[in-house]
N, C-alpha and C positions, 0 to 999 in steps of 0.2 A: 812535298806536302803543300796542300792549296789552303787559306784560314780565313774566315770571314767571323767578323766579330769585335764588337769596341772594345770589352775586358776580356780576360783570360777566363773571369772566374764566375761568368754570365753567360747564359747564351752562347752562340758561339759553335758551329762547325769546322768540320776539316776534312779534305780528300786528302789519302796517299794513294802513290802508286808504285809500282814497280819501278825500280831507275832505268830497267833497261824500253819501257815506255812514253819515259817522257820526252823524250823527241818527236813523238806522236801525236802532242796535245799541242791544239790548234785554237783553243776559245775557252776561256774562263769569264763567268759572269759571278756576280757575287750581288746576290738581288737582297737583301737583310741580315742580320746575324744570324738568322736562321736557316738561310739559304745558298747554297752556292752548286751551280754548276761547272762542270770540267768536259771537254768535248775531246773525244781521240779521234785520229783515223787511222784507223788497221785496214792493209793494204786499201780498197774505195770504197770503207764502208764507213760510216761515223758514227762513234758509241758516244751516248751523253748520259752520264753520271750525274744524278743531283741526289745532295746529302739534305736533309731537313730534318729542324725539332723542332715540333709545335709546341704552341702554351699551354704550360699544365694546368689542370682543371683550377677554376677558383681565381683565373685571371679575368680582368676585365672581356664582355663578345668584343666589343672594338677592336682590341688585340688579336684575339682568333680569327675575326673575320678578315683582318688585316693580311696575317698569314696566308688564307684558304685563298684571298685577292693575289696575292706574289706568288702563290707556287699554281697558282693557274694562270699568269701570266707566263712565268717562265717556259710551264711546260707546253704551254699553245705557240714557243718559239720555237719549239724543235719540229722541226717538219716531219710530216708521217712516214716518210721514207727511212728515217733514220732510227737505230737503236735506243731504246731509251731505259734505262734502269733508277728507280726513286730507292736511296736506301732511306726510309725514315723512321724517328721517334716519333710516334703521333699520340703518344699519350691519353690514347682511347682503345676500348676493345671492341673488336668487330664477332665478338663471338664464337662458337664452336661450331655452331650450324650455320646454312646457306641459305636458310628459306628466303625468297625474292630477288636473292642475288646470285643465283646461280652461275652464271656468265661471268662473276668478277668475284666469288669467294668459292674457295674449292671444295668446301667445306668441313677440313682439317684441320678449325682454329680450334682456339682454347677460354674458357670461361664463357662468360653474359655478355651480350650485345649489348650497347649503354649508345647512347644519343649522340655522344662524340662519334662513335665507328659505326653510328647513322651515317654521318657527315663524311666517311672516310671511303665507304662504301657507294654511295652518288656522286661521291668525286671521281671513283674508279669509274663506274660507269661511264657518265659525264665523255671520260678521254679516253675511253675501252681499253681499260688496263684490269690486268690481274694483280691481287694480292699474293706473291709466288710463294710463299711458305704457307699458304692453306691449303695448297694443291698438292701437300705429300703426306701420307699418315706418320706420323712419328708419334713417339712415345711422347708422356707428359713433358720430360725433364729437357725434351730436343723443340719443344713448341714453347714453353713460359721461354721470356726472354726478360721480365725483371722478378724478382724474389725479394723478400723482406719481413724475414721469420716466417708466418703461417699464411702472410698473404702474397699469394704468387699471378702474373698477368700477363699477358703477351700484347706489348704496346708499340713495339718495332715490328716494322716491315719491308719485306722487297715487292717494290712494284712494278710491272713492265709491262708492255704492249700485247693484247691478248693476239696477237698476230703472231707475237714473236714466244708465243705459250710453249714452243718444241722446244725451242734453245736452253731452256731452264732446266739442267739434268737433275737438277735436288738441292733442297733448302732446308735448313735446318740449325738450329740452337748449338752449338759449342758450351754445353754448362761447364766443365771445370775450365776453360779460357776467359777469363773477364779481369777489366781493369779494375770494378770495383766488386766487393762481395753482392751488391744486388744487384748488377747489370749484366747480361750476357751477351757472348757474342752472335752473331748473326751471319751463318756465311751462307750464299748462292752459287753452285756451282753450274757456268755456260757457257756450251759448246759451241765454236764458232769456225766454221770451216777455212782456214786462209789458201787463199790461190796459190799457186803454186810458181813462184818465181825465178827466173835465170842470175845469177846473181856477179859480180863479176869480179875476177882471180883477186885483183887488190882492191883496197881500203877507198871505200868511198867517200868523198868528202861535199858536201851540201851546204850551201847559205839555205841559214834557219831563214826563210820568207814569210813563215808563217808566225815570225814574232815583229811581224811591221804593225805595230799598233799600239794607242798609245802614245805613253812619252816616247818610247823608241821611233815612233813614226813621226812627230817633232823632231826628234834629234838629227834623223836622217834628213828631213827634209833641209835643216839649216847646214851640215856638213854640205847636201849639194847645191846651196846655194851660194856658198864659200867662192871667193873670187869669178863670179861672172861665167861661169862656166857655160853659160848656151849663148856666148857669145865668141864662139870659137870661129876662127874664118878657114877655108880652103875649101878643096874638094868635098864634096858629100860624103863620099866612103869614109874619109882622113877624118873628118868629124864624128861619123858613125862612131866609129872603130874605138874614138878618144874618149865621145860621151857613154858607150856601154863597158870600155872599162872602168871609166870614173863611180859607175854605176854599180858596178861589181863590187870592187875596190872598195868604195862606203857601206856597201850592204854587208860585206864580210868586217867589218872595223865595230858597224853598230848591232847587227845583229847575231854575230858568229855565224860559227860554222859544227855543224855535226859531223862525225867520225866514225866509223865502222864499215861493216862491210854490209851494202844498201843494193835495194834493188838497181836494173838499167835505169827504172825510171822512176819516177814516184811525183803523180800529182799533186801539186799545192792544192789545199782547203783553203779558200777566200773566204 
């Protein structure tokens, strides 16, 4: 579980994932309390997850526009080559119909378009993504996603690269699944082909490289600055040989190592 946010009882998101994934996660950014991205790479491809909840109606514009600034910075960091999934509370409705936004609403939402899911909708645009749970018919009770006695809305949504518009096999509401009585759950179900790898008879073990950053990437650097160590004398090879296991050595001490049964090879994500 990833958590960005000053209180608990404020603002405030969170990713989880699978345990048996997180070995896979290469970059965590945490741009406001409102925002946080988590980057995988499944076998050469990189998924970026960002979690957001905008301000509810009746906050100061400086605030919202504040928001609409960081999650368009963030997401103009993720290069177009890579997957990109927005799960957000946007606390506006984009409506039930599509008229003008064809291209970015499927037009299987729910309720009245209101001047916030204006603003949610030329964002779509803007970064050519889809709103993915407008693009399947579902009954009422699988499209609201908050309830509260007789008034019900749909203010959460999945977003993603209208490139990547196949891979989204079905989205839809979870109504008896919610933490509170008026919030629902939200699931995306996406198909993602993985390559097909040779894998080998025992237990693979890897230096995590892809946790050098950071205080870790401090820490390593003074471990190998520890007693003078590029001032080693002899042969070139004899040096070689001393400085890449010292190298090794500190890498597995500061950043671990992972365990299972791993591809032959598997590219670091720099």
């Amino acid at each position: 579980m990833w958590y960005t946010g000053k209180t608990r009882n404020r603002n405030g998101v969170t990713i989880i994932i699978d345990g048996n994934l997180k070995d896979e996660v290469v970059e965590i950014k945490r741009k406001s309390d409102r925002i946080i991205l988590v980057k995988l790479m499944i076998d050469d491809e990189a998924f970026n997850i960002i979690r957001t909840y905008a301000p509810q109606i009746g906050l100061e514009e400086s605030t919202k526009n504040a928001f609409w600034d960081d999650l368009e910075e963030i997401v103009q960091g993720v290069p177009l080559g890579e997957k990109l999934f927005i799960g957000a509370d946007l606390n506006s409705h984009v409506g039930s119909t599509n008229e003008g936004f064809e291209r970015v609403h499927g037009g299987y939402g729910y309720g009245v378009r209101n001047e916030g899911g204006e603003s949610i909708l030329d964002f779509a645009v803007a970064y050519d993504l889809i709103l993915a749970n407008t693009f399947f018919k579902k009954r009422e009770s699988h499209l609201v996603t908050f309830s509260n006695g007789p008034n019900k809305s749909q203010i959460d949504f999945v977003l993603t690269r209208n490139v990547d518009k196949a891979v989204c096999k079905d989205c839809k509401v979870i109504p008896d699944e919610c933490l509170v009585s008026q919030y629902k759950l939200i699931v995306v179900d996406v198909g993602v082909k993985r390559r097909k790898q040779k894998h080998r008879s025992n237990k693979c073990i890897k230096t995590r490289w892809w946790n050098l950053n950071g205080g870790k990437m401090a820490l390593f650097k003074d471990k190998m600055l520890q007693g003078d160590p590029w001032k080693v004398e002899g042969e070139p090879n004899m040096i070689w040989d001393e400085m890449a296991s010292r190298i090794r050595n500190t890498a597995r001490e500061v950043l671990g190592e992972s365990r299972g049964r791993g591809p032959l090879t598997k590219e670091t994500w720099w």
